[in-house]
C-alpha positions in Angstrom: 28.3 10.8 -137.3 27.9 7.5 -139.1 23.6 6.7 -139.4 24.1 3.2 -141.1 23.3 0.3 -138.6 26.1 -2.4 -138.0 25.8 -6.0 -139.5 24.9 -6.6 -135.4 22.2 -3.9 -135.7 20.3 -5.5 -138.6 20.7 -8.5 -137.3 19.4 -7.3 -133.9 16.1 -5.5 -135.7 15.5 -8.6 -137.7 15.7 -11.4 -134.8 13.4 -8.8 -132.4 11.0 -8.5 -135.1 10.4 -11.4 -136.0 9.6 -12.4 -132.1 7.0 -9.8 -132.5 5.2 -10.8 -135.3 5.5 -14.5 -134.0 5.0 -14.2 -130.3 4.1 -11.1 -129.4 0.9 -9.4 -132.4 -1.1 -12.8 -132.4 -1.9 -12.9 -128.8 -2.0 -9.0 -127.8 -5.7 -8.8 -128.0 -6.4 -11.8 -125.8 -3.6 -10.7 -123.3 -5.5 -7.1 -123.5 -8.7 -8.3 -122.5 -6.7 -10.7 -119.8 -4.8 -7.2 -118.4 -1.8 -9.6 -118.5 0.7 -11.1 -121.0 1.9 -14.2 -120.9 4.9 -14.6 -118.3 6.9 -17.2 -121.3 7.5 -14.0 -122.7 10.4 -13.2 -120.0 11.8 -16.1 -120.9 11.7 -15.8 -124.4 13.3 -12.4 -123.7 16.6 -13.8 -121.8 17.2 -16.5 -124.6 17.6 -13.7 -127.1 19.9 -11.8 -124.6 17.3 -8.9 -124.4 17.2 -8.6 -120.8 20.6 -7.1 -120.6 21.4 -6.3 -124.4 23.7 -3.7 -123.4 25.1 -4.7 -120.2 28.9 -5.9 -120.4 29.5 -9.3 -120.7 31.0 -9.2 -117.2 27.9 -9.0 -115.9 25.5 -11.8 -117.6 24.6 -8.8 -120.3 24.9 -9.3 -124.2 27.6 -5.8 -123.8 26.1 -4.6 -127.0 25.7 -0.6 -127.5 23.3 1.9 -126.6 22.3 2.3 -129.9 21.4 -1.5 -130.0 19.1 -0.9 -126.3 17.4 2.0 -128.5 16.4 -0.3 -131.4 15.3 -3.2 -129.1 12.7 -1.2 -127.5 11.8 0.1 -130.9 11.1 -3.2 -132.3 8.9 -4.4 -129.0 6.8 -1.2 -128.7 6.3 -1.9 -132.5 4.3 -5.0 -131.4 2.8 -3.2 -128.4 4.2 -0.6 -125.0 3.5 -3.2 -122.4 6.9 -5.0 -123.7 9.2 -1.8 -124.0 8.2 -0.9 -120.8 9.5 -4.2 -119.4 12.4 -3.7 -121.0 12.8 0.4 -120.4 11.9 -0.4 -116.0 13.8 -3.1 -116.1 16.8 -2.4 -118.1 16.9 1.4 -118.4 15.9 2.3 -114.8 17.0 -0.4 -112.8 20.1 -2.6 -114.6 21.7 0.6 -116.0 21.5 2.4 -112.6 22.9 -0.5 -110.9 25.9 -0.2 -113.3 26.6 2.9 -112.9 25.9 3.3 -109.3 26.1 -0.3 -107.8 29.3 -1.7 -105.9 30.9 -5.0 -107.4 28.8 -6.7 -104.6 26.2 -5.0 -105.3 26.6 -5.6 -109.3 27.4 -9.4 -108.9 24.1 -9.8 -106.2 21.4 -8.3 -108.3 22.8 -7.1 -111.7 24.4 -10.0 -112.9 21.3 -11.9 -112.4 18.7 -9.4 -114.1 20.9 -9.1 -117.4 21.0 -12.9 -117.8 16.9 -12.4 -117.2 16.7 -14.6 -114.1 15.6 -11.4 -111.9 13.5 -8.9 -113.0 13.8 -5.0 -111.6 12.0 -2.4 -111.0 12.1 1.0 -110.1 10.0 3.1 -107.3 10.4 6.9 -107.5 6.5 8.3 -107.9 4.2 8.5 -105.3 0.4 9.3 -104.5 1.5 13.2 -104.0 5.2 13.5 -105.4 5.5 12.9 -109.6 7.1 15.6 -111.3 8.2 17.2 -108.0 10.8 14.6 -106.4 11.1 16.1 -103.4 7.7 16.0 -102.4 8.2 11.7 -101.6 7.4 10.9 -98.2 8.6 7.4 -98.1 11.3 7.5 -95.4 14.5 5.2 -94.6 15.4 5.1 -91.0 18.9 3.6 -90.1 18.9 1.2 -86.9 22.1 -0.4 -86.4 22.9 -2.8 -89.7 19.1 -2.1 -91.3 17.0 0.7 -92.7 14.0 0.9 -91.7 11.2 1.8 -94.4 8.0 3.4 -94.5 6.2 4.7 -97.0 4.4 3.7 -100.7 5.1 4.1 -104.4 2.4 4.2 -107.0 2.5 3.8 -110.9 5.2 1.2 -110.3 5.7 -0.8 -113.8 6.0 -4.9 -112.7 5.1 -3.8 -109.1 3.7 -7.7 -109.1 6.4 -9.3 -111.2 9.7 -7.3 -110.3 12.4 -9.4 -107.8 14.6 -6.2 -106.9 12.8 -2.5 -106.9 15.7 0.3 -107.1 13.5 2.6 -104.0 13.9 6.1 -103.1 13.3 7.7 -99.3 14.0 10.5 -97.2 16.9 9.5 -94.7 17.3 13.2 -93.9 13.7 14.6 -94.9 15.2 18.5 -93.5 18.0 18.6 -96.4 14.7 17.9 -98.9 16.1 16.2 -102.1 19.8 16.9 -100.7 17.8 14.1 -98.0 17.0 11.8 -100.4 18.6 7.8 -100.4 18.4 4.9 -102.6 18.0 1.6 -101.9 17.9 -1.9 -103.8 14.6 -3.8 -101.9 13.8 -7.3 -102.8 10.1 -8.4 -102.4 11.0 -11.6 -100.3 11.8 -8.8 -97.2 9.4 -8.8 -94.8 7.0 -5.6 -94.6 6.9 -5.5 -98.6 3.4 -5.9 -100.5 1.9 -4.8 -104.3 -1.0 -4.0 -105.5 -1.8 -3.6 -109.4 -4.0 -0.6 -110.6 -7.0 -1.8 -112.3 -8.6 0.0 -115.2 -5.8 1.4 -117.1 -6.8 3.2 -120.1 -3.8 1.9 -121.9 -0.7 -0.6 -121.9 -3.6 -2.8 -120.3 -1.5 -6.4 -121.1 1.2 -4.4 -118.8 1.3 -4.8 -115.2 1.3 -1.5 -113.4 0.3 -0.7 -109.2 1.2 0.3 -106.5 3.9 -0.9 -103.7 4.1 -0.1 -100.0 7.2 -0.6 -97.1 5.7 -1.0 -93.3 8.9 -1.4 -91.4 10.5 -3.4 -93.8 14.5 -4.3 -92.7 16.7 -3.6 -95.8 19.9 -4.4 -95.0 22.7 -0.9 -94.7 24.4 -3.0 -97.3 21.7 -2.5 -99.9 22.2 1.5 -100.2 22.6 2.4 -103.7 25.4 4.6 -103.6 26.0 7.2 -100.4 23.6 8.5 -98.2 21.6 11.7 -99.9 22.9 10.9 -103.1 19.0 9.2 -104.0 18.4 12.1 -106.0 21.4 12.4 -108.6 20.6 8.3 -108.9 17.0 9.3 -109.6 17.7 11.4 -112.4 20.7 9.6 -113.6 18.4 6.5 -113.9 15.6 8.8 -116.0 18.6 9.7 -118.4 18.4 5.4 -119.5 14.8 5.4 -118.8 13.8 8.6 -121.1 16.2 7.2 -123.5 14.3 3.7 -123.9 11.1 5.8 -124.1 11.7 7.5 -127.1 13.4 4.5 -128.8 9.9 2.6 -127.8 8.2 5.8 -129.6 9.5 5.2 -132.7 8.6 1.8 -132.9 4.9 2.8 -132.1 5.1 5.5 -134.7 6.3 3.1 -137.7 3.6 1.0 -136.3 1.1 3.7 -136.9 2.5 4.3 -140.3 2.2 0.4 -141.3 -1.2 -0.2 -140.4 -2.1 2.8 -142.2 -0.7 2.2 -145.3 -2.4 -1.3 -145.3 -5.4 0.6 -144.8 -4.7 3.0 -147.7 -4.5 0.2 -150.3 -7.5 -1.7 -149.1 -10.2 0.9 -148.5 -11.9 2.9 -151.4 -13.8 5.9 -151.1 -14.7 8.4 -154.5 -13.7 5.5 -156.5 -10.2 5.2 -155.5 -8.0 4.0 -153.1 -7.8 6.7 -149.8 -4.0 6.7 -150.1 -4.9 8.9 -153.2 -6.4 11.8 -151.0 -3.9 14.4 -150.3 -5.1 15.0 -146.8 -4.8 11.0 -146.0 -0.9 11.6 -148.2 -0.3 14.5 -145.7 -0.9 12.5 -142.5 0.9 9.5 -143.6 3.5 11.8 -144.7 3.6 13.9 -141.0 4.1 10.1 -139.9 7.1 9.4 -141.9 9.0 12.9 -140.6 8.2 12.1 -137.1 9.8 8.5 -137.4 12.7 9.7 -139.0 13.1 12.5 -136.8 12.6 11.1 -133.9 14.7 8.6 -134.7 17.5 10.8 -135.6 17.3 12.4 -131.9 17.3 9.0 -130.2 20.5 8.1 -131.9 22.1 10.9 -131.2 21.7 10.3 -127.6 22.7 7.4 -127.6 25.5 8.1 -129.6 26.6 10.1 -126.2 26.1 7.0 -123.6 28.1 5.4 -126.1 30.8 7.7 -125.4 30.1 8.1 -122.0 28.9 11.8 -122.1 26.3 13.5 -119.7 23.1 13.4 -122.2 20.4 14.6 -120.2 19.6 17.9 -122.5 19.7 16.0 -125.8 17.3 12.9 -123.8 15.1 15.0 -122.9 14.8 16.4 -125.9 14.7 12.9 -127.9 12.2 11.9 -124.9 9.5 15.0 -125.7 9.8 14.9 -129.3 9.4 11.3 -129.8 6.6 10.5 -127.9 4.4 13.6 -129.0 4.9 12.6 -132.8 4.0 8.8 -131.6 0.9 10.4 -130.2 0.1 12.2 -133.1 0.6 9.4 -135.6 -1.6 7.4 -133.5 -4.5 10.2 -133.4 -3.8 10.4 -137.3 -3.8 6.2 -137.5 -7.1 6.4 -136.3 -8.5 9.1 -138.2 -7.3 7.4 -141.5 -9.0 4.2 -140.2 -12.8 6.3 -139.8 -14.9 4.2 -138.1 -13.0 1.5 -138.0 -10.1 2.7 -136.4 -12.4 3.0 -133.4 -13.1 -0.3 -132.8 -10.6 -3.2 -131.7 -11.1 -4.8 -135.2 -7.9 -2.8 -136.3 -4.8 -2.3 -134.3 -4.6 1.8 -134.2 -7.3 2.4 -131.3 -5.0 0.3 -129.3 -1.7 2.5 -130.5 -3.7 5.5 -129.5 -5.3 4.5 -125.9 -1.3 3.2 -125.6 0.3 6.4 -127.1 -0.5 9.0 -124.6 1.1 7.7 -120.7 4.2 7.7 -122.6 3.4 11.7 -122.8 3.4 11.7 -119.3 5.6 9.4 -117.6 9.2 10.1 -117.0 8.6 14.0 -117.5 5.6 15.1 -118.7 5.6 16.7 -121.9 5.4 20.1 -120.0 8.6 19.3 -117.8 10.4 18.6 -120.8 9.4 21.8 -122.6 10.8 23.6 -119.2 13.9 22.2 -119.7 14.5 22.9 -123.3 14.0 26.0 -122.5 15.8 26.6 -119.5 18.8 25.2 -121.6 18.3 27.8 -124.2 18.2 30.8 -122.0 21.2 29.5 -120.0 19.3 28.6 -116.8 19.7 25.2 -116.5 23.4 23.5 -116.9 24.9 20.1 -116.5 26.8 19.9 -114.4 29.0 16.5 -114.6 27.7 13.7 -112.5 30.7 12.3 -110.4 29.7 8.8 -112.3 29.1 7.9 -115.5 28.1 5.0 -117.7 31.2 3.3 -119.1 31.9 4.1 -123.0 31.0 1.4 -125.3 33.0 -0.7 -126.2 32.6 -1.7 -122.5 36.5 -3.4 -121.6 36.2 -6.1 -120.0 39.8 -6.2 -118.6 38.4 -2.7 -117.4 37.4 -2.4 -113.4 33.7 -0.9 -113.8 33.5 -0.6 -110.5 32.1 2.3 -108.3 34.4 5.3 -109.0 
């Protein structure tokens, strides 16, 4: 396996970071306190072709590789997890699923638009009593002639009051339990649709997070995502992008960590030298640097897989666990290094660490994912293939990459 970025990659790296530092580090405080970042910042996103970096050109997308997706949301959750998380709900949930899932009516409706960043998606899976377990939803889809007719709520919906298109998961056949389970592409213009943000987050406050709830609301048969009952294999092929964009966003928080700490090391003093000279401080900025690189290392190799269009759900996972508890580490560590200071919002690190741990829990907790690693290794969990895949990269554009 080849680790040395393309001319692209670079290229890639450099242009994101440089939006950070210019648009997104000098105003994250303010948008903080606010609980909202500036909405220019979708905007600024779609000129850089970030809103579909690796969506095939056929479809408004900038048909880049996975790899490139995976050092996109690096580079944003370097300058803070609100913007990953845009970019992981609205790209890695939502676009991706519609790719691999959507039909060509379907794609040309509501992908096309999303990876040329006019849209924005979202994605509904969790509710008030069903997170880890799926099958405990109890939104429901009723069909009535040409419509669906659905009931229900989601909570800890990422852009549940900025989002166009939510990809939405119901019962259809609550008795087959997740067998039951549909999905559906809901626009918030349909009647019966309404949001509601969460208030009080203790971290990614400058994101917008809430709740969304269906009373009757008509979605037309048309907008099924895939067949009928096949909601859950969409589910968790969609958490294969979305725990992939998570542990790309880790890394960027952990080199974050390791930045501000190192500034730290060369300006404070304590015993007459420089902190960066105390072996403890050395061995936490050190346990930094091997969780970048390793996590790193696992991310790639993921992606490496989507690139080929392999199932990667074992080696996501993995990548997804890994990732974001060295993230939370570093930023406990960031912090410590810091003393005092790094309680306050004078420095940067009590913000990585109030950010650093729903990342721990969102998309699999850490315990789920430890389950699965295990399961793997004893031989009670397998893959088994998904009747659809992503397309390899490079994407063909002569290619059909329509529903197989």
């Amino acid at each position: 396996m080849d680790f040395e970025l393309t001319n692209e990659q670079k290229l890639l790296r450099q242009t994101v970071r440089q939006f950070v530092d210019q648009e997104i580090n000098p105003y994250i405080q303010e948008w903080e306190e606010q609980g909202a970042f500036d909405p220019n910042i979708w905007k600024h996103l779609a000129d850089l072709g970030l809103m579909g970096v690796c969506i095939p050109e056929a479809y408004g997308g900038s048909g880049m590789d996975y790899n490139s997706l995976a050092i996109v949301c690096e580079e944003l959750e370097r300058g803070d997890t609100a913007f990953r998380t845009a970019v992981s709900v609205h790209t890695g949930l939502n676009s991706l699923t519609l790719l691999q899932w959507g039909t060509e009516e379907q794609k040309q409706q509501y992908l096309v638009p999303q990876a040329k960043g006019e849209k924005i998606g979202a994605y509904g899976l969790t509710e008030p009593s069903a997170g880890s377990d799926v099958a405990a939803i109890r939104t429901t889809a009723k069909k009535e002639g040409d419509y669906y007719i659905l009931n229900g709520q989601k909570t800890w919906i990422s852009l549940c009051d900025q989002a166009d298109h939510f990809l939405v998961f119901a019962y259809t056949n609550p008795s087959q339990k997740h067998k039951g389970i549909s999905a559906f592409i809901v626009e918030r213009t349909m009647p019966g649709f309404s949001s509601k943000a969460i208030k009080g987050k203790h971290g990614i406050r400058a994101g917008n997070t809430g709740e969304i709830f269906f009373d009757d609301m008509l979605v037309p048969a048309e907008n099924l995502l895939g067949e009928e009952g096949e909601g859950f294999k969409i589910a968790m092929s969609a958490l294969d992008n979305g725990r992939f964009t998570v542990a790309a966003g880790a890394c960027g928080l952990i080199e974050a960590c390791l930045e501000a700490s190192v500034n730290y090391c060369h300006e404070r003093e304590t015993f007459g030298k420089p902190i960066g000279k105390h072996q403890l401080v050395q061995q936490m900025i050190a346990k930094m640097e091997a969780g970048l690189q390793m996590s790193r290392l696992l991310v790639y190799r993921a992606g490496e897989l989507k690139n080929k269009g392999k199932r990667n759900t074992r080696e996501t996972s993995l990548a997804k666990w890994q990732a974001c508890d060295f993230a939370n580490q570093a930023a406990d560590d960031a912090v410590q290094i810091h003393g005092a200071y790094g309680y306050s919002n004078e420095y940067p690190v009590e913000r990585y660490l109030r950010n650093s741990k729903a990342p721990v829990i969102y998309e699999g907790t850490r315990e789920i994912h430890t389950v699965m690693q295990a399961e793997y290794v004893l031989g009670y969990r397998q893959d088994k293939a998904l009747n659809q895949m992503l397309p390899a990269w490079p994407f063909d554009q002569n290619e059909s990459l329509q529903r197989r």
